[in-house]
C-alpha positions as semicolon CSV with decimal commas, in nm:
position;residue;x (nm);y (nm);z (nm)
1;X;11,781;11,474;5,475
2;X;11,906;11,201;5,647
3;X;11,988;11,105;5,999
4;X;12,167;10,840;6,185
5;X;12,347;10,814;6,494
6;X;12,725;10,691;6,476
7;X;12,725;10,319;6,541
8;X;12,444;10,275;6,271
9;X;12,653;10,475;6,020
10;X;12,964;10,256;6,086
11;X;12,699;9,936;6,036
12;X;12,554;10,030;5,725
13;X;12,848;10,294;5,558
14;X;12,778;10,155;5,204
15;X;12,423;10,175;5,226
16;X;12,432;10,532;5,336
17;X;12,703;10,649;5,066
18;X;12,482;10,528;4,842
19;X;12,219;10,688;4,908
20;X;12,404;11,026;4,955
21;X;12,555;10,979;4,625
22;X;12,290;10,855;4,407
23;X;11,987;11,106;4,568
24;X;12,139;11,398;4,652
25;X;12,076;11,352;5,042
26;X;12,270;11,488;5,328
27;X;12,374;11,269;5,615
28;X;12,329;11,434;5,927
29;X;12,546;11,157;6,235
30;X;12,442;11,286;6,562
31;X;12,715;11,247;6,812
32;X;12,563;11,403;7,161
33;X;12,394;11,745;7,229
34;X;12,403;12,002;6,988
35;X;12,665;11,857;6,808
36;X;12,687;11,676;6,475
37;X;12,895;11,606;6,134
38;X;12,695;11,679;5,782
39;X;12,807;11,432;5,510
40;X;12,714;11,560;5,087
41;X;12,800;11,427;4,777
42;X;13,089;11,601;4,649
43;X;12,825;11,768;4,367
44;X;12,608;11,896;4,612
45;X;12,916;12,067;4,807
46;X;13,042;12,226;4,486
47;X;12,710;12,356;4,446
48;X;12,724;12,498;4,764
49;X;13,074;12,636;4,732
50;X;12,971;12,781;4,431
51;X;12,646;12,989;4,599
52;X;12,879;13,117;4,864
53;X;13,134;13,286;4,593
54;X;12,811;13,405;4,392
55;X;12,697;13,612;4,677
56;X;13,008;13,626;4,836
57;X;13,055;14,035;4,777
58;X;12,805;14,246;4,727
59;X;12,864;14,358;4,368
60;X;12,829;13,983;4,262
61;X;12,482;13,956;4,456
62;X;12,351;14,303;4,259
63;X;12,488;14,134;3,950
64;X;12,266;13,836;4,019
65;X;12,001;13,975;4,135
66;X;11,989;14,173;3,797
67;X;12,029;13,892;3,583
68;X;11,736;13,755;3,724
69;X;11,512;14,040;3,732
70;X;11,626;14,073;3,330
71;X;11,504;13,721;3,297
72;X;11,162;13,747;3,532
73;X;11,080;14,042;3,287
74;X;11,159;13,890;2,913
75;X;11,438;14,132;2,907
76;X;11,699;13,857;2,806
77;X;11,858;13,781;2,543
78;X;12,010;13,463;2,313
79;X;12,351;13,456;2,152
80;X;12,484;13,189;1,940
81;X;12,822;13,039;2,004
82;X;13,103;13,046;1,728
83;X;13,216;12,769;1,671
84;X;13,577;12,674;1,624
């Protein structure tokens, strides 16, 4: 994670972009007490969005949480694709 204060993000916006994009980091810009903007890669926030709706109801979060413990215990299984 990465942090900066405003004026050096405005100096060095490429730099930081980059590095967001090509490393996965998150930008934290302080701007005063307790308060702060969080910039991602657009990956990383899909990823995110993505958890949320996963364990967004509880139903999904049992149906996770199964799927694991099937996997964890060699309970899994393969199937192969048809093709088209």
């Amino acid at each position: 994670m990465l942090t900066t204060t405003l004026s050096d993000f405005r100096k060095d916006i490429k730099r930081y972009f980059d590095q967001i994009s090509q490393n996965f980091e998150t930008l934290i810009i302080n701007r005063g007490k307790d308060s702060g903007i969080v910039i991602m890669s657009l990956a990383e926030y899909n990823s995110l969005k993505a958890t949320h709706h996963e364990l967004s109801s509880k139903a999904n979060e049992e149906r996770l949480d199964s799927a694991i413990q099937k996997l964890k215990s060699g309970k899994s299984f393969e199937k192969q694709l048809l093709e088209e």
